[in-house]
C-alpha positions in Angstrom: -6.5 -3.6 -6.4 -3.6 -4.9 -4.7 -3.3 -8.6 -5.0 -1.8 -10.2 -2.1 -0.2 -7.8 0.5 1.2 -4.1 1.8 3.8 -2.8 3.9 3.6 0.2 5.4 6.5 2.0 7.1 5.4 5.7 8.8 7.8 8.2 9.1 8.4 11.7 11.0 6.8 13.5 13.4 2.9 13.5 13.6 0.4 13.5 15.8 -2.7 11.4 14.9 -3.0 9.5 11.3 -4.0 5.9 13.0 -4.7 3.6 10.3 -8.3 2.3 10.2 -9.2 -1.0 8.9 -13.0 -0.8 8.4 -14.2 -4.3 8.0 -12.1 -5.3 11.7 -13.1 -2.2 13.3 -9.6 -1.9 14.1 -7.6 1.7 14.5 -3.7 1.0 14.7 -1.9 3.8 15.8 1.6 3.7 14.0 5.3 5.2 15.1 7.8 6.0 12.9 9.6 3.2 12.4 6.7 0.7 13.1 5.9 -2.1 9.8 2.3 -2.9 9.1 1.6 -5.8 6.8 -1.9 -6.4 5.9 -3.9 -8.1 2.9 -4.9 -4.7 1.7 -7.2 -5.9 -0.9 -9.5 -7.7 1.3 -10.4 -5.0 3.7 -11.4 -1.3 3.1 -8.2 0.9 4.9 -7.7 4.9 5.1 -5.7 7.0 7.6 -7.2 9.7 10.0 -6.0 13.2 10.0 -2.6 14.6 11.6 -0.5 16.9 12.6 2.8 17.5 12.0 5.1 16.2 8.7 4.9 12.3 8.3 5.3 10.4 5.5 4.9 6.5 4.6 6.9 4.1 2.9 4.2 1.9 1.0 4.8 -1.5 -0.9 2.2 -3.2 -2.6 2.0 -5.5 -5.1 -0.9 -4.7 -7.8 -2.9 -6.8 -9.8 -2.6 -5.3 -13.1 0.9 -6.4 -12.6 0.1 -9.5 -14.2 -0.2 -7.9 -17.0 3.3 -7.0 -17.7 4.3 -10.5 -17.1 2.3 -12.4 -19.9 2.5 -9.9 -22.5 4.2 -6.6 -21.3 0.7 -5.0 -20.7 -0.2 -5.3 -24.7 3.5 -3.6 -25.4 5.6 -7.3 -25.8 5.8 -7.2 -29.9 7.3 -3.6 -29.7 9.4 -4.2 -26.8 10.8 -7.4 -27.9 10.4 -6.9 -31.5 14.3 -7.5 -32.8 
């Protein structure tokens, strides 16, 4: 439920782990280092299996989000209650 877009940033040493993105048909195969943005929440997305140790920096922004700005998600009488 992400609400506009990700960044993904791979890191380590892996073999394999290509990013699919269903809907395109497209597998992206990633080095450590490498920056993928994409509208996450408009296409379907998993990674294959690897090898190795690899990990991923991941920034998303999420829709429930919005939340916390109007009202502190319900919380914003006991949070700003003086």
């Amino acid at each position: 439920m992400d609400k506009r877009i990700c960044i993904v940033i791979p890191f380590g040493e892996w073999q394999g782990g290509e990013i699919c993105i269903y809907e395109l048909g497209l597998v992206i195969k990633l080095k450590a280092g490498d920056i993928l943005v994409f509208p996450s929440w408009r296409f379907t997305h998993f990674n294959l299996h690897f090898s190795g140790l690899r990990g991923s920096l991941v920034l998303h922004s999420d829709k429930e989000g919005d939340g916390w700005v109007q009202d502190y998600n319900g919380w914003g009488y006991y949070i700003t209650k003086n």
